[in-house]
C-alpha positions as CSV (number, residue, x, y, z in Angstrom):
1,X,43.9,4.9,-0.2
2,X,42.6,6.8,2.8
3,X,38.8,6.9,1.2
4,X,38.9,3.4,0.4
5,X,39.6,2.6,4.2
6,X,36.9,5.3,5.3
7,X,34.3,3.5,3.0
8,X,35.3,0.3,4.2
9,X,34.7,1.1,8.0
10,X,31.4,2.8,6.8
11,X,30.1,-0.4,5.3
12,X,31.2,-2.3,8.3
13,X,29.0,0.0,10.7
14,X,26.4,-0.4,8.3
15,X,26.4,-4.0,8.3
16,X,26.6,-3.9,12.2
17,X,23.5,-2.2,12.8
18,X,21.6,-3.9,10.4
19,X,22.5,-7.1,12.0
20,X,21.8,-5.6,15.8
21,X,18.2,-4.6,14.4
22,X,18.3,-8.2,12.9
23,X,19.1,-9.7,16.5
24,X,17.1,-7.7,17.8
25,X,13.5,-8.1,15.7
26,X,14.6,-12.0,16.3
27,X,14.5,-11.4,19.8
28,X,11.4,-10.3,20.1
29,X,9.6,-12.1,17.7
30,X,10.3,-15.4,20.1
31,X,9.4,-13.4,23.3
32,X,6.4,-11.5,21.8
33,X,5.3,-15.1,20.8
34,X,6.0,-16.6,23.8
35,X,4.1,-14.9,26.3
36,X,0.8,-14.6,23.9
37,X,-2.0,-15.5,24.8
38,X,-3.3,-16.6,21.2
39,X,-3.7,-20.6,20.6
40,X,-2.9,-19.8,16.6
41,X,0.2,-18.1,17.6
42,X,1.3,-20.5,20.3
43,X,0.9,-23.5,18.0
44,X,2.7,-21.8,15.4
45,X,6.0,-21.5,17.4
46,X,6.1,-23.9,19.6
47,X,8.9,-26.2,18.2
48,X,11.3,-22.2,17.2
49,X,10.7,-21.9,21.3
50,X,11.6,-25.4,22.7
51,X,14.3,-25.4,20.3
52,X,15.8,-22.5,21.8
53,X,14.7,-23.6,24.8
54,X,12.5,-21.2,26.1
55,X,9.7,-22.3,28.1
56,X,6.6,-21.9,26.6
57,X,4.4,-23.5,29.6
């Protein structure tokens, strides 16, 4: 019983920092896009950033 508990706690860290580098990635995908400079880009995202209401200009 005791490994099945340790392996369970193991996949449950696992799946916490994958999701943390998710968030994270996410995170700066919308601010990385947000302060560029690049027409093509700005187009691109600018319904993601009002959506999540950031200001975009």
């Amino acid at each position: 019983m005791q490994v099945y508990a340790e392996t369970r706690a193991g996949s449950r860290t696992d799946a916490l920092k994958i999701a943390l580098v998710a968030f994270a990635m996410g995170v700066a995908l919308v601010f990385v896009t947000g302060f560029a400079h690049s027409e093509a880009i700005h187009n691109a995202a600018h319904d993601t950033r009002h959506a999540l209401s950031f200001p975009c200009h």
